[in-house]
N, C-alpha and C positions, 0 to 999 in steps of 0.2 A: 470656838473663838467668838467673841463677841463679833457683830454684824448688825450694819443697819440702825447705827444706836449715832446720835447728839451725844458731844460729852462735851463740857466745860473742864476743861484740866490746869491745875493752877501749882506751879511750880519751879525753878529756878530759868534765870536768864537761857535764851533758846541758844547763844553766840556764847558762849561763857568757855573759860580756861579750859575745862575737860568733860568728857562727855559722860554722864552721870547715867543712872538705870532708870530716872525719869525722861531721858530723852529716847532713850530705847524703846521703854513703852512706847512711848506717844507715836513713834515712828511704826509699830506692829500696830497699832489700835488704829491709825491712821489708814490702813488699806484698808478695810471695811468700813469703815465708821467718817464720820463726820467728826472734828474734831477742834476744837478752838483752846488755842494751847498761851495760856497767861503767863506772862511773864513777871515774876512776881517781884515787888524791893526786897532789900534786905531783912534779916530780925533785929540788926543789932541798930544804935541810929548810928547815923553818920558823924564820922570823924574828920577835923582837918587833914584831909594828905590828897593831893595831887589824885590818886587813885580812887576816893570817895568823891570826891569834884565832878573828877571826868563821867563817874556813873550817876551821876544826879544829870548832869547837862545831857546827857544822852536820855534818859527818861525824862526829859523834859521837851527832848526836840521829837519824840515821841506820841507826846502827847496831845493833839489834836490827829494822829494817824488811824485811821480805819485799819481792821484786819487786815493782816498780809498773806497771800498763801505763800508756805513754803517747799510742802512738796504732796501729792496725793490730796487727802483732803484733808490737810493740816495746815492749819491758820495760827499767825504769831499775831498778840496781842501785848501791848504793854501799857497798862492804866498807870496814873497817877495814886497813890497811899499817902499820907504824913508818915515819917520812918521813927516817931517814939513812940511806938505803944505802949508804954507803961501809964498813958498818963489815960484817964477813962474820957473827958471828952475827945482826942484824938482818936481811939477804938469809935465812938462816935460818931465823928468825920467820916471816918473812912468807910463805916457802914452806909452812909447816905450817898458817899461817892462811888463807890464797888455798885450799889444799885443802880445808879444811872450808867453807870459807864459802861457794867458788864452788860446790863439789856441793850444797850445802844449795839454794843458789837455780838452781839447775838442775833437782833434783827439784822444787820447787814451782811454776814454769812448765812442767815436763814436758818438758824436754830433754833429752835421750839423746845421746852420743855425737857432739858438734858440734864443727862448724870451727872454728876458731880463730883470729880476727882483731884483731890486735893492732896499736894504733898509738904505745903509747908505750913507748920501749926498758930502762926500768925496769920492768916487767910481764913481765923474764924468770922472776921468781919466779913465776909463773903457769904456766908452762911444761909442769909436772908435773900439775897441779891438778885436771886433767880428763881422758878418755879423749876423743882429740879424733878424727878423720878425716884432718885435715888444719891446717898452720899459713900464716897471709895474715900478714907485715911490710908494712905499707903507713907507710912513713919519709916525711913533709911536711919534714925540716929534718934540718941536721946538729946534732943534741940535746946534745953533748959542747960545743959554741960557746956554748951560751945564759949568758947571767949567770947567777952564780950557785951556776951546777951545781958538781958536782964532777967535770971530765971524765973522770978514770981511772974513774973508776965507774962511769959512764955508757956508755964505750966499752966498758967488761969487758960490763955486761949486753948491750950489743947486739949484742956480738960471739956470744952463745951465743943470741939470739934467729936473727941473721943464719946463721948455722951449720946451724941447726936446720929453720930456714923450706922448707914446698916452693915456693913461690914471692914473691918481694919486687916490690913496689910503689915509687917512688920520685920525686917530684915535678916536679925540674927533671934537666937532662944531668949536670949537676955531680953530683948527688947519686948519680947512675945510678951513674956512673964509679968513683963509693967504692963503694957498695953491691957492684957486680958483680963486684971483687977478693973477697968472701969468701961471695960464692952468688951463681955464673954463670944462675939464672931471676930475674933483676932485670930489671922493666921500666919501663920512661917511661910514669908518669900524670900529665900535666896536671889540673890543678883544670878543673870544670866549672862551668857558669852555671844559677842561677836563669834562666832568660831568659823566662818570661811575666811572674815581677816585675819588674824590671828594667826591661824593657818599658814597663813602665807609666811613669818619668818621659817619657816624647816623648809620653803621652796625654794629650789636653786636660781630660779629666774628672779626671784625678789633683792634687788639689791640693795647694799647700805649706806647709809644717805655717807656724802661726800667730809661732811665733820664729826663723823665720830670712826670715820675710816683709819686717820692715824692713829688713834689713841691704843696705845699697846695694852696686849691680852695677857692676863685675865682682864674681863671686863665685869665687875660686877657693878650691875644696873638698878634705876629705880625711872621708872615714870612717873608724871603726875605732880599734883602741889606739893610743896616743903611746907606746910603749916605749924601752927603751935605744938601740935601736938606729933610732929617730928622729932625723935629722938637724934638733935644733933650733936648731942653727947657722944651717944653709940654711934654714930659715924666715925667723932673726931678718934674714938679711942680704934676704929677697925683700920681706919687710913691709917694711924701708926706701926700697930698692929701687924700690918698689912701691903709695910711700901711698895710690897712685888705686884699690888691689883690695884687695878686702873679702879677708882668707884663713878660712877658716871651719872648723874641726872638729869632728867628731860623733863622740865616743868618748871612754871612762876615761884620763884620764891618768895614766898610770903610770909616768914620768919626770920630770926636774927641768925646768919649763918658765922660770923665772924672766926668762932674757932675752925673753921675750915677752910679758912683761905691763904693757915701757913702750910697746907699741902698742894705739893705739887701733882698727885694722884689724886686730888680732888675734881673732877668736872661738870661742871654748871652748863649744861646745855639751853637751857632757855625751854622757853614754851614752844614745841611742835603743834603741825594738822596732826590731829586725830588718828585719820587715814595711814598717814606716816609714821605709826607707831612700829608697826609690825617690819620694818629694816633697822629701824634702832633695834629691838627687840632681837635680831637674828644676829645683831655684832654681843651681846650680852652672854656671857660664858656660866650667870648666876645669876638670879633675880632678889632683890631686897623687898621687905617690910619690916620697914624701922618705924613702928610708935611705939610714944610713951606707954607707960604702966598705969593708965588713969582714967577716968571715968567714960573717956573717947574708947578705950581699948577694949570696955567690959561690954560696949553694946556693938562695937564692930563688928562687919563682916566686909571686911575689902572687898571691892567690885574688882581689882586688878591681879587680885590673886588666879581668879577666874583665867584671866588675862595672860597673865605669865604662863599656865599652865597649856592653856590651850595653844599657847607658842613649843609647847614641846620642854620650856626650860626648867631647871632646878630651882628651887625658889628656897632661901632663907629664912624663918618667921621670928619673930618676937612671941611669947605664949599669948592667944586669942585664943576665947573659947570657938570660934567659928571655924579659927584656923586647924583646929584640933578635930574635927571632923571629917579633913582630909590630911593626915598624920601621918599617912603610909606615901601621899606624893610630895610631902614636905618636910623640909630640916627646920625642925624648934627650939630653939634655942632661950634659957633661963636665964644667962648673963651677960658679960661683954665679953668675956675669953672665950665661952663656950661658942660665941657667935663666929668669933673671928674662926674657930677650928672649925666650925660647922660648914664655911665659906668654902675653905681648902680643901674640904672634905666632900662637898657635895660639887666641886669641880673636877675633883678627882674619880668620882665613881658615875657621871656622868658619863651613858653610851645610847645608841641607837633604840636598844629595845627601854630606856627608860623615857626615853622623850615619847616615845608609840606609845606608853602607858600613861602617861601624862595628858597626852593629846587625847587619846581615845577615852578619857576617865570626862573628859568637858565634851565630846563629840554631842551627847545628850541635851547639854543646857544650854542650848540657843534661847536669845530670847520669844523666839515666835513659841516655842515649848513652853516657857514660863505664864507667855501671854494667855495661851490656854488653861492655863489651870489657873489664873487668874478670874479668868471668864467664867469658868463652870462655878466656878465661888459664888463671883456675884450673880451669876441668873439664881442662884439657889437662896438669895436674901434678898432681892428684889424683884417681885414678879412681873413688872411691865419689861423689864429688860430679860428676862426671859421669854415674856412672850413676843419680844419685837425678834429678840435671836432667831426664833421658832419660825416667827414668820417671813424668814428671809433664804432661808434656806429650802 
């Protein structure tokens, strides 16, 4: 495990909709290390809506704020950027501003000369900013595909992050495969599991929160955002499919749901705590992953899969190459009919010793496990953090 190391870490909002495998890290690297965790804007620019508004005035009421500690030695920071980077004096701007701002809040948690861990590939203007030891690309997605973005501009920065990197991080195989064409220390990180929480739905003391108590069983469930890349096709046609199962979800929706608001076995639960996952999670008789068939799909590796399983439960998938690597504890499903049989199916042959096998197949992937063989990577492409590891133990 890394130990004794400065690390500048630059990556999505710390307070955000759901809890991502950059917050995980940061939370493991945080009990050893010193850690000053950036909050980063957005890739895409901002839009007219109420919800881009209110996240500008919030990074703005921010921005005269000193590091915060939040928990161990982990410090939230949130600088000011311009949000178009397509345009090259803005890339510019933000280079001149990331260098003052990030050294401002470096000296005042008393950071010297840290590594440099970056997860979002617009943060190439950060680049310069610090006298670093060392640079960590640790890529969850291919970030050029998301809505919205601008992918030329997107690809330009990452190409000089990737370029630059002593070693890349990279989520699923697919992702590997691009990554390693333009910096051969690309490795395969799998997301890792909460698994004491997680845990907790198969416990009989854990109980289920008070709104999703009535909703009658079967329950098949989804946590997490409804984004673009939500198959709410394949919902609408499983709710018909399907009017005997309650489908349920726990998350911000952030897409156009309309054909699913003429069911009445449809339920929208809102955005939950984090924490409070794992009682929604134990009223859930089947777990969903519903994405499209598209460019999201080909470089995924759900973090919530993880998730599901280490609850013990049956999990439904759409074909993922990632998902296809644990095939023997998931139902895969190729169409919409196949899905819906797959549903009743893997309701039906759920029992005690399949959830043990479930559970006990994630007992492994903590992230403190991950965090490790994360560590032994980089001390082996950067030797001053090797030798600070060394000399701390």
């Amino acid at each position: 495990m890394l130990e004794n190391q400065d690390i500048v870490y630059i990556s999505n909002d710390w307070a955000r909709e759901n809890k991502t495998s950059a917050h995980h890290i940061a939370e493991v690297l945080s009990v050893g290390n010193k850690v000053l965790y950036v909050e980063a804007a957005g890739m895409r620019s901002p839009r007219r809506s109420h919800r881009d508004f209110r996240k500008i005035a919030a990074k703005l009421r921010k921005f005269f704020d000193k590091p915060v500690r939040e928990k161990n030695n982990l410090y939230l920071y949130s600088p000011i950027i311009v949000p178009f980077h397509k345009y090259r004096l803005v890339r510019f701007t933000n280079r001149l501003l990331l260098r003052i701002l990030l050294r401002r809040a470096c000296k005042e948690v008393g950071i010297k000369h840290p590594l440099l861990w970056i997860f979002m590939p617009h943060y190439a203007c950060a680049l310069d900013s610090i006298e670093s030891t060392g640079l960590v690309y640790y890529c969850v997605d291919e970030y050029s595909s998301q809505p919205k973005v601008d992918p030329e501009t997107i690809r330009l920065m990452e190409k000089e992050i990737l370029a630059r990197a002593d070693v890349v991080f990279a989520v699923s195989e697919q992702l590997v495969e691009t990554k390693k064409k333009s910096n051969p220390n690309t490795y395969l990180s799998r997301h890792g599991v909460d698994v004491d929480l997680f845990r907790e739905a198969a416990s009989e003391t854990r109980e289920i929160p008070a709104d999703i108590s009535q909703i009658p069983h079967p329950i098949a469930g989804f946590f997490g955002l409804l984004e673009e890349w939500t198959d709410i096709d394949l919902v609408d046609h499983l709710a018909t499919a399907l009017p005997n199962v309650s489908f349920v979800f726990v998350g911000r929706v952030a897409c156009d749901i309309d054909p699913l608001r003429k069911h009445a076995n449809v339920h929208l639960m809102g955005q939950r705590p984090y924490e409070s996952l794992p009682g929604y999670l134990k009223a859930f008789d089947v777990c969903l992953l519903i994405y499209k068939k598209a460019e999201f799909s080909r470089n995924a590796n759900p973090k919530k899969l993880r998730e599901y399983l280490a609850a013990g439960k049956p999990v439904v998938s759409v074909r993922i190459r990632e998902v296809e690597h644990l095939k023997d504890l998931v139902y895969i499903a190729d169409s919409y009919p196949e899905y819906a049989a797959l549903i009743e199916r893997a309701i039906a042959e759920d029992s005690p010793e399949s959830r043990d096998a479930r559970m006990n197949a994630m007992a492994s992937e903590s992230w403190e496990t991950k965090v490790e063989r994360l560590s032994e990577i980089i001390a082996r492409h950067i030797p001053l953090v090797a030798s600070k590891t060394r000399e701390s133990r």
